[in-house]
C-alpha positions as CSV (number, residue, x, y, z in Angstrom):
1,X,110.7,124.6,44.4
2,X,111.8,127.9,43.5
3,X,115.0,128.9,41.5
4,X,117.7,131.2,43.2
5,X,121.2,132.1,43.2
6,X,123.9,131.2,46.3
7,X,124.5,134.8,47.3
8,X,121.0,135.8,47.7
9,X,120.4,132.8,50.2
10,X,121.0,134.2,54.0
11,X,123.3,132.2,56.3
12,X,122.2,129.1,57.4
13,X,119.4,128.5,55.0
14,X,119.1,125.1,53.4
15,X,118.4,124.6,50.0
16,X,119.2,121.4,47.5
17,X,121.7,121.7,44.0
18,X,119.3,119.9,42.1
19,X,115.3,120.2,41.6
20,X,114.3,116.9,43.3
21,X,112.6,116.0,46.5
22,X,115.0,113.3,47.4
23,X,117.9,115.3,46.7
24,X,120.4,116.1,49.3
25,X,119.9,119.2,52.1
26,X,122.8,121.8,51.9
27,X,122.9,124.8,54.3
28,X,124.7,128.1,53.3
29,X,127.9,128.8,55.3
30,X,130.4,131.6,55.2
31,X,131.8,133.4,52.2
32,X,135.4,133.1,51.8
33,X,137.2,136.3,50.4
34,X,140.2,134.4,48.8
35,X,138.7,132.1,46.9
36,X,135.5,134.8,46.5
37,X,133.3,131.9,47.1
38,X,130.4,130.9,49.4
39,X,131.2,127.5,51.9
40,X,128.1,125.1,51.9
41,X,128.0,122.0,54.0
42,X,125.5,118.9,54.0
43,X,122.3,119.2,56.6
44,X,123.6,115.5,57.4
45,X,127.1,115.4,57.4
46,X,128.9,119.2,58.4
47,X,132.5,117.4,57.6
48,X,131.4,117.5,53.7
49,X,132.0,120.5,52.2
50,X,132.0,122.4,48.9
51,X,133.1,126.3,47.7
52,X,130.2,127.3,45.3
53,X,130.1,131.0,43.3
54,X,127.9,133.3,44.0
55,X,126.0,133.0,40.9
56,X,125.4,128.7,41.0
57,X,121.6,128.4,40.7
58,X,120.3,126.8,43.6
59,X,116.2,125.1,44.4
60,X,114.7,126.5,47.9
61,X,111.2,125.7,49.1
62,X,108.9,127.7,48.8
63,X,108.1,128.5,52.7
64,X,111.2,130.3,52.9
C-alpha cells in the first residue's frame, strides 16, 4: 500500500486509515468549506461518517 494525503485522493476513491489488509474501506466524500474539512464514509456502512483534514495520511492500493 502506498502513503498519501486526503486532498490528493479524487472523489469516491477508497482507501483505509491504517496500513493493514483487514482494515476498514473508507471512500472519499465531499469537502465541507466550514469546517475546511474533507467528509469520508465507510464502503460498508454510508450512515458512519468522519470530517478528516486535508493533510491526514491515508494507505491506497496500489492499482489506483
Amino acid at each position: 500500500m502506498k502513503t498519501t494525503k486526503v486532498k490528493d485522493l479524487r472523489a469516491g476513491q477508497l482507501f483505509k486509515l491504517r496500513d493493514n489488509e483487514n482494515a476498514q474501506d473508507w471512500v472519499k466524500g465531499y469537502y465541507d468549506r466550514k469546517t475546511k474539512k474533507y467528509e469520508c464514509y465507510k464502503f460498508d456502512d454510508v450512515n458512519h461518517e468522519i470530517f478528516l483534514d486535508g493533510t491526514r495520511e491515508v494507505f491506497t492500493d496500489d492499482y489506483e
